[in-house]
C-alpha positions as CSV (number, residue, x, y, z in Angstrom):
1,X,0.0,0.0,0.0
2,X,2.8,2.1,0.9
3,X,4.1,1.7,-2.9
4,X,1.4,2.4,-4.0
5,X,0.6,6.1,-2.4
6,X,4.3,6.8,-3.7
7,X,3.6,6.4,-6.8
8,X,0.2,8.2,-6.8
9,X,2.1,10.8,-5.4
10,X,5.4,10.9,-6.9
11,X,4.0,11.3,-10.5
12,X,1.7,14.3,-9.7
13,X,4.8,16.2,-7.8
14,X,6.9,15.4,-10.4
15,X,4.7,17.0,-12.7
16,X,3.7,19.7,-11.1
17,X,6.4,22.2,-12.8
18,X,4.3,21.9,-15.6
19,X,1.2,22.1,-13.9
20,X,2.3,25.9,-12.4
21,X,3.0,26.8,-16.4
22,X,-0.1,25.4,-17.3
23,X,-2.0,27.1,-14.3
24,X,-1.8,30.7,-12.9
25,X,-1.5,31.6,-9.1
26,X,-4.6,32.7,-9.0
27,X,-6.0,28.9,-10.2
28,X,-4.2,27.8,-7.9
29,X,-5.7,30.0,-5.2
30,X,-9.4,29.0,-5.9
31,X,-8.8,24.9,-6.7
32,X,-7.1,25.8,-2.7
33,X,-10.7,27.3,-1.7
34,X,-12.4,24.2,-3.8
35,X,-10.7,21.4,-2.1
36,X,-11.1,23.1,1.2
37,X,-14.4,23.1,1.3
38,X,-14.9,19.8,-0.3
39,X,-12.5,18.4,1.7
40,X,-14.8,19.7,5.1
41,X,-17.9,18.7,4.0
42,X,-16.9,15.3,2.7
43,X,-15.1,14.7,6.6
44,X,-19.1,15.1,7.9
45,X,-20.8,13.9,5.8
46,X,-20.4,10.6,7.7
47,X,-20.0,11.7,11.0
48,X,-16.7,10.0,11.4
49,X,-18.6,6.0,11.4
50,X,-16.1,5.2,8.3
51,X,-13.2,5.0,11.3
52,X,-15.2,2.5,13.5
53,X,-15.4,0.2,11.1
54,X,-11.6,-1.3,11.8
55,X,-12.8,-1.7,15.5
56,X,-15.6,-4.8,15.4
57,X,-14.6,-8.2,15.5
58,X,-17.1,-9.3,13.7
59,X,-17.2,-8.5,10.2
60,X,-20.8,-8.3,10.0
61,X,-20.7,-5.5,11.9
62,X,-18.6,-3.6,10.0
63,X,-20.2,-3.8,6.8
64,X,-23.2,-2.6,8.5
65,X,-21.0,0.2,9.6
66,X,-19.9,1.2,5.9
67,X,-23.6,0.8,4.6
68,X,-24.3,3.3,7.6
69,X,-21.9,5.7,6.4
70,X,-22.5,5.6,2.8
71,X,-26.1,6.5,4.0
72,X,-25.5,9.2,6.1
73,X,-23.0,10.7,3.4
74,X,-25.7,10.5,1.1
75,X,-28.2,12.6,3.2
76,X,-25.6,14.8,3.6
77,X,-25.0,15.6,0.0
78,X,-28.2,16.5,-0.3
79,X,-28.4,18.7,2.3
80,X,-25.1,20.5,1.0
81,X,-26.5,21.1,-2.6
82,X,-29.6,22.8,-1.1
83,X,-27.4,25.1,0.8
84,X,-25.1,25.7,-2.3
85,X,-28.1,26.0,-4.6
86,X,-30.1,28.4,-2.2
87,X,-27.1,30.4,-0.6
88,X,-24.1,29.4,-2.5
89,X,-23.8,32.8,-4.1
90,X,-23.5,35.3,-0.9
91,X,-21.5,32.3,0.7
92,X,-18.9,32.4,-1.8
93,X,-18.5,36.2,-2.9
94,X,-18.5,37.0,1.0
95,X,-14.9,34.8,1.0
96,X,-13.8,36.8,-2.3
97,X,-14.3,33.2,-3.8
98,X,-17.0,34.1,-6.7
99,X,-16.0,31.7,-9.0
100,X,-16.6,28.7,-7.4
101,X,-20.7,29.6,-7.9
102,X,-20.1,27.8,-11.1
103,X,-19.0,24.7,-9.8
104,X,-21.5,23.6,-7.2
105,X,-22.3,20.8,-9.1
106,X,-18.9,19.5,-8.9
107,X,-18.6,20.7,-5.3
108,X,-21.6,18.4,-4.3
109,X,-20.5,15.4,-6.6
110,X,-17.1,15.5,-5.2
111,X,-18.5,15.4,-1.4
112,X,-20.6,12.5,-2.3
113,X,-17.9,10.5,-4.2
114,X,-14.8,10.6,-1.4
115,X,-17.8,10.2,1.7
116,X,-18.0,7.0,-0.6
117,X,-14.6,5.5,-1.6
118,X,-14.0,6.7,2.4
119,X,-16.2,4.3,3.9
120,X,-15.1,1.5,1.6
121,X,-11.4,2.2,1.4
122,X,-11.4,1.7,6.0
123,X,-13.5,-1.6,4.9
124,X,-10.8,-2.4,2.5
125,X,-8.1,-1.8,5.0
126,X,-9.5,-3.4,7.6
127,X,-9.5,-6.6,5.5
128,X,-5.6,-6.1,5.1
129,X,-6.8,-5.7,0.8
130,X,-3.6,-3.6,1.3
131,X,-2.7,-4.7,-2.8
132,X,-6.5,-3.6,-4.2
133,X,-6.1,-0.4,-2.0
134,X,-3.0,0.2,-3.9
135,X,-3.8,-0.3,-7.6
136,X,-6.6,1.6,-6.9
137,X,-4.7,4.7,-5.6
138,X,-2.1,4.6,-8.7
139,X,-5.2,4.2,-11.4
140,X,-7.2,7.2,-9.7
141,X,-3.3,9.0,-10.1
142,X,-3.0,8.2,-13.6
143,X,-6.5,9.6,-14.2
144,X,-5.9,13.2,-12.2
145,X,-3.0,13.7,-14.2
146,X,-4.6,12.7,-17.5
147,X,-7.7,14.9,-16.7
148,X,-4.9,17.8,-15.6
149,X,-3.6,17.6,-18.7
150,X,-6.6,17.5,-21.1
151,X,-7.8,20.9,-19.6
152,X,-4.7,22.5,-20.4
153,X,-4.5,20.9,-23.6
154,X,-7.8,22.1,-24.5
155,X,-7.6,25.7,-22.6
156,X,-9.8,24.9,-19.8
157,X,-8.1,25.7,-17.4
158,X,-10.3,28.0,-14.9
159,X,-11.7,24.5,-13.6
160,X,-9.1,21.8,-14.6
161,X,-7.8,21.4,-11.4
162,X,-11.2,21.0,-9.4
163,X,-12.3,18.6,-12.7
164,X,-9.3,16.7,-12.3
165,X,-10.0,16.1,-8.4
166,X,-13.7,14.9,-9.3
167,X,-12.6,12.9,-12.0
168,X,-10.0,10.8,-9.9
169,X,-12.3,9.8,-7.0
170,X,-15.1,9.3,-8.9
171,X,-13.0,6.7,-10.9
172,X,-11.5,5.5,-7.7
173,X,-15.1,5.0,-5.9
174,X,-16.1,2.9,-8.5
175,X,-13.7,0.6,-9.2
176,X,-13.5,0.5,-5.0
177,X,-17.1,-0.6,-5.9
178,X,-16.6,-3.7,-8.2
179,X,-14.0,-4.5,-5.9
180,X,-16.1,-4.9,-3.4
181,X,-19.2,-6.4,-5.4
182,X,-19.6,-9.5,-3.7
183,X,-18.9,-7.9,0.1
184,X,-22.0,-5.3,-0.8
185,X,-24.0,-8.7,-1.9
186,X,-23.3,-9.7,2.0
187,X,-24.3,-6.2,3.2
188,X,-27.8,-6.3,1.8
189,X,-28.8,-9.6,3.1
190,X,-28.2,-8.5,6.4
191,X,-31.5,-7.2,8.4
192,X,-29.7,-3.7,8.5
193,X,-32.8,-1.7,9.3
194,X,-32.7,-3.9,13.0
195,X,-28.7,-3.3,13.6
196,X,-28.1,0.6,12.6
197,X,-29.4,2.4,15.9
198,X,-27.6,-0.3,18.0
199,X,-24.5,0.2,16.0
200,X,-24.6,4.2,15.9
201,X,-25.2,4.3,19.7
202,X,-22.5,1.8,19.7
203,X,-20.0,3.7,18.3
204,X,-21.8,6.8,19.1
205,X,-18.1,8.7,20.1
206,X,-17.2,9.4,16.7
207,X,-19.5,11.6,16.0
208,X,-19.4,13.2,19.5
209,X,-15.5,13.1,19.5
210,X,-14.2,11.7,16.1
211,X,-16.6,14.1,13.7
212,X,-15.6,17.6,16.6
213,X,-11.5,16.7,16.6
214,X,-11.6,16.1,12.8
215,X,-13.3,18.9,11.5
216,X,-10.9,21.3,14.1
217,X,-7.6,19.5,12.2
218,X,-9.1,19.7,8.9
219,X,-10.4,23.3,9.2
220,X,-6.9,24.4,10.8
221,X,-4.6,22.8,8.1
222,X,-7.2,23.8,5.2
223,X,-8.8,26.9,6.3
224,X,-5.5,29.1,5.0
225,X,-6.8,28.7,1.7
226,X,-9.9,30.3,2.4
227,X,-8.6,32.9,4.7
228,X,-5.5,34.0,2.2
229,X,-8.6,34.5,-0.9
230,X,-10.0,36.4,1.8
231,X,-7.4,38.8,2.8
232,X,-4.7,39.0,0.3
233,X,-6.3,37.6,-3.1
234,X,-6.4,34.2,-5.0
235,X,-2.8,35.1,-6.0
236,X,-1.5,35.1,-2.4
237,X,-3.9,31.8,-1.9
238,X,-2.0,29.9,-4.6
239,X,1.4,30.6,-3.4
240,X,0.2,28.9,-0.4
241,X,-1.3,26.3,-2.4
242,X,2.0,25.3,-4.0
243,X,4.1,25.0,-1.0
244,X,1.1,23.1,1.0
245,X,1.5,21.0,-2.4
246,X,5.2,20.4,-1.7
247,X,5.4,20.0,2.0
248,X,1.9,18.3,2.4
249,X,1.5,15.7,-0.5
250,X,5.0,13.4,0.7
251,X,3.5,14.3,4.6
252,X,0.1,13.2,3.3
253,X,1.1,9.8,1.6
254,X,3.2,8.8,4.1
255,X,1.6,9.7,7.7
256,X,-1.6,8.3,5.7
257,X,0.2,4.8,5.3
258,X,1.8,5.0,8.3
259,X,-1.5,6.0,9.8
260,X,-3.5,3.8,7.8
261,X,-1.1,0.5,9.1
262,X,-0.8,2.1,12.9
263,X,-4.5,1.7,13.1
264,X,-5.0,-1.6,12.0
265,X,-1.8,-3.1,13.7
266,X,-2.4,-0.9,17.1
267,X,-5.9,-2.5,16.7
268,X,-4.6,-5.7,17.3
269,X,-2.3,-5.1,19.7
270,X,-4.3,-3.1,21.5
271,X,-7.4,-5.7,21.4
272,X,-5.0,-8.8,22.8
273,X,-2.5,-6.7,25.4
274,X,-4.2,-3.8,26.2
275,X,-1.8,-1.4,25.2
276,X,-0.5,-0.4,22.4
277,X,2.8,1.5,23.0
278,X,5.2,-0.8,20.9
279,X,3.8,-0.2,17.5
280,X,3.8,3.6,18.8
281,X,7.3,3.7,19.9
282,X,8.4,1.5,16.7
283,X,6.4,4.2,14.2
284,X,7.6,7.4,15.5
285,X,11.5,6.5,15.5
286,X,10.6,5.4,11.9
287,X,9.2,8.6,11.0
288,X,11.7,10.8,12.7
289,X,14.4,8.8,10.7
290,X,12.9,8.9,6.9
291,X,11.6,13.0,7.4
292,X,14.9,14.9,8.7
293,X,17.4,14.9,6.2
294,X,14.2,16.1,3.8
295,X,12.7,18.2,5.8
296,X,16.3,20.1,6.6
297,X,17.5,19.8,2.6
298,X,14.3,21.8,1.6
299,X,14.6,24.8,4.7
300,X,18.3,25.2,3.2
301,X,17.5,25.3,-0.7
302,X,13.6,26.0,-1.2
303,X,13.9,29.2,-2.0
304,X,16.5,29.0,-4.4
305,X,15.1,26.2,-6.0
306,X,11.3,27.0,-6.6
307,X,11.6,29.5,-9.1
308,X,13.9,27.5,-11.2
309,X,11.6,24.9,-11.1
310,X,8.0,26.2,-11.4
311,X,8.7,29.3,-13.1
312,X,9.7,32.7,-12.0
313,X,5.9,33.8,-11.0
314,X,6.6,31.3,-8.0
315,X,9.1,32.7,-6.3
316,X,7.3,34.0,-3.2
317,X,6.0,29.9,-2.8
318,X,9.6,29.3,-1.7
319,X,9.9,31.5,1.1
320,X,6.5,29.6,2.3
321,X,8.1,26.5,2.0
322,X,10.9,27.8,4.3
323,X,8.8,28.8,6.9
324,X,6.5,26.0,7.0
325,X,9.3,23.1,7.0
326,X,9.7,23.0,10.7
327,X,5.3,22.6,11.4
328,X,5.4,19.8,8.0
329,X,8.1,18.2,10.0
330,X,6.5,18.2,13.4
331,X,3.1,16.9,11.6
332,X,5.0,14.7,10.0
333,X,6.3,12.5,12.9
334,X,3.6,13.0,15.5
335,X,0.3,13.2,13.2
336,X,0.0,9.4,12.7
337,X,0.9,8.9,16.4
338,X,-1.8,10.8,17.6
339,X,-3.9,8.7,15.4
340,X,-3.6,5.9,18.0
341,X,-6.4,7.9,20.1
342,X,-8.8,6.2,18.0
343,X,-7.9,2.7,18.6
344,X,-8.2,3.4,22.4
345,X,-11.4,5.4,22.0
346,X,-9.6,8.7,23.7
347,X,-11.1,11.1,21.5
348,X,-12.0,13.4,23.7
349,X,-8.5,14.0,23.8
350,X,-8.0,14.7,20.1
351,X,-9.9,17.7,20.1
352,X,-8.1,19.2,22.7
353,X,-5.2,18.9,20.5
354,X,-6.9,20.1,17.5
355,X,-8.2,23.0,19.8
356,X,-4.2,24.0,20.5
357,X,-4.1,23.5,17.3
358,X,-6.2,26.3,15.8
359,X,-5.2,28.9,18.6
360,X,-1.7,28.5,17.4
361,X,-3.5,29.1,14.1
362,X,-5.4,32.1,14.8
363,X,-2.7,33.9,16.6
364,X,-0.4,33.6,13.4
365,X,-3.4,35.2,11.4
366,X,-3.9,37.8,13.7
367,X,-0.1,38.7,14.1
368,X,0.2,38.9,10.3
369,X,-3.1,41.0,10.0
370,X,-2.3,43.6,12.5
371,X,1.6,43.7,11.2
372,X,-0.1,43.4,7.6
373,X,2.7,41.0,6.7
374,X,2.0,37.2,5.8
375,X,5.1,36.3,6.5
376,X,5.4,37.1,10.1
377,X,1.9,35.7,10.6
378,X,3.4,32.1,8.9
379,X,6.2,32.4,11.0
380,X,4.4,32.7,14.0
381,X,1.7,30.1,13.0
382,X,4.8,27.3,12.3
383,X,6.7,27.7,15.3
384,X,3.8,28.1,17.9
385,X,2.1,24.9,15.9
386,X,5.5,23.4,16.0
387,X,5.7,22.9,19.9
388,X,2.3,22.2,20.0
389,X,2.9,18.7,18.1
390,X,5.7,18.3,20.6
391,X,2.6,18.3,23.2
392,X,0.9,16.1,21.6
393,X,3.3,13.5,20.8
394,X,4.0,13.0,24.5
395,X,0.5,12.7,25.3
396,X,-0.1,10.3,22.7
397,X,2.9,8.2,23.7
398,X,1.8,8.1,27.2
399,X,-1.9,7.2,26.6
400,X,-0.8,4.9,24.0
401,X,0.6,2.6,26.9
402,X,-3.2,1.4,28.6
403,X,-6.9,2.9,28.5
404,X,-6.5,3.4,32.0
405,X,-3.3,5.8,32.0
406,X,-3.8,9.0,33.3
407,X,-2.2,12.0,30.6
408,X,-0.2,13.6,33.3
């Protein structure tokens, strides 16, 4: 699996110098603002029951759970285009985000489709399909790329990025879906209608924890996009965008696998001993071993490097890169770790961390609003973000060792 995510996300990296001549800044800026929001709404849409199903022992149960996600994602989807189609308009011109009114179809199709290929990529993982997960990852790659491509090709380029993003999950939810044809012919025979309360009160702390803790990361790490359209233009917003692209795909691909294979391993462990704290220890000396040497190469030459690479126009993206490196780094090690709270149902204690999270966040905004300098307001954001993770990890670490450990 971990192959697999490197070579869905090498190729797209790799390409991406001629993605930034093939897209402006200012693209840039509002496919940011797109995949925010989708990215938001997609994480609710199933109130977080796509991570219980790795918990059940019995696989019965956690079919049900993906059928119960699926369902709630749908209703969700729903609900989201009637807002878009009744409100989208003020909603988006009041973030300085006008264009994306012509894409709410695409905004609602794209929720429904990851809510989907969410629910039965966990099912998929939980089953150890760890070689299906991966071809489907590289064959949604290929088509991202390909639709990336096209719309440049053919001058479309206002909405080839947030096409291209549809385009690969669509593909990827429905081959996740003949995949799993004969597991889906076992989830309709079951009486579901009898189970779904019993299960949703059952694993009722992921929405009350999971669904809270989640939307706080998701809104802290993606929210910049929306802010930076905001405050300083889609131009600004797409510098950001690129070095988030940088820093956050290689963090994404591998604190996902690393996540994805903590989960399911600390499961066990965790199920038979009680604690958990080998797999924990074992992961975040891993980590801290494969990200330094990247993480220190690009704070040295990022911003001597960008504009050669993605063209001159890009050159503010590498003094981003710079002052994010240290925060990538730190959420590179300790993000999967903290992922652990799951397995030993302590989510309460993940949104604290996403809470400290989001202050360090909006004291970074307000420094660089009221000093009307991004920079400094990036620079604050990293570091104080930065020693949060530190926090967190130790926590984490501590908790990781029995349900019944206190934090301190």
């Amino acid at each position: 699996m971990l192959g697999g995510r490197l070579i869905a996300q090498a190729v797209p990296i790799l390409l991406t110098p001629l993605f930034t001549r093939i897209y402006s800044p200012e693209e840039f800026g509002y496919f940011g603002a797109y995949v925010t929001i989708v990215s938001i709404i997609a994480m609710l849409s199933n109130g977080r029951y796509c991570l219980a199903i790795m918990l059940p022992k019995e696989q019965s149960k956690a079919q049900r759970l993906v059928w119960i996600s699926i369902l709630l994602t749908s209703i969700s989807t729903i609900i989201f285009a009637l807002i878009l189609l009744f409100a989208g308009m003020p909603l988006f011109s009041a973030l300085n985000i006008s264009t994306l009114n012509n894409y709410i179809l695409t905004l609602v199709l794209s929720v429904l489709f990851i809510g989907v290929y969410e629910a039965i990529f966990y099912y998929f993982l939980r089953e150890k399909r760890y070689k299906e997960i991966a071809t489907n990852i590289i064959i949604q790659a290929g088509f991202l790329v390909l639709a990336r491509l096209g719309a440049g090709f053919f001058k479309y380029t206002e909405g080839g990025l947030m096409y291209s993003y549809l385009v690969s999950y669509l593909v990827g939810t429905f081959l996740f879906l003949i995949m799993s044809r004969k597991d889906i012919a076992v989830f309709t025979k079951e009486k579901f209608e009898e189970s779904i309360f019993k299960l949703m009160s059952m694993y009722s702390k992921f929405p009350k924890y999971s669904l809270f803790a989640d939307l706080l990361k998701n809104f802290t790490f993606l929210s910049p996009n929306l802010f930076l359209n905001k405050a300083f233009g889609a131009v600004s917003a797409g510098y950001y965008a690129l070095s988030d692209k940088i820093l956050g795909s290689p963090v994404w691909f591998l604190t996902s696998s690393f996540g994805d294979v903590l989960k399911q391993e600390a499961s066990e462990q965790f199920r038979e001993t009680g604690s958990c704290v080998k797999v924990v220890r074992q992961t975040s000396k891993a980590l801290f071993l494969i990200g330094i040497i990247p993480f220190a190469l690009l704070f040295i030459f990022a911003p001597m490097v960008v504009p050669f690479v993605f063209g001159a126009q890009w050159e503010p993206a590498g003094r981003y890169i710079r002052i994010f490196t240290l925060m990538y780094f730190a959420r590179f090690v300790v993000d999967p770790i903290t992922d652990v709270l799951y397995v030993i149902e302590k989510q309460s204690v993940k949104i604290w961390f996403e809470l400290m999270k989001l202050v360090a966040l909006v004291i970074g905004f307000v420094i660089g609003f009221i000093a009307r300098d991004a920079y400094l307001g990036f620079l604050a954001w990293s570091s104080i973000t930065s020693v949060v993770y530190v926090i967190c990890f130790f926590i984490s670490y501590r908790l990781s060792k029995g349900a019944n450990v206190a934090i301190v």
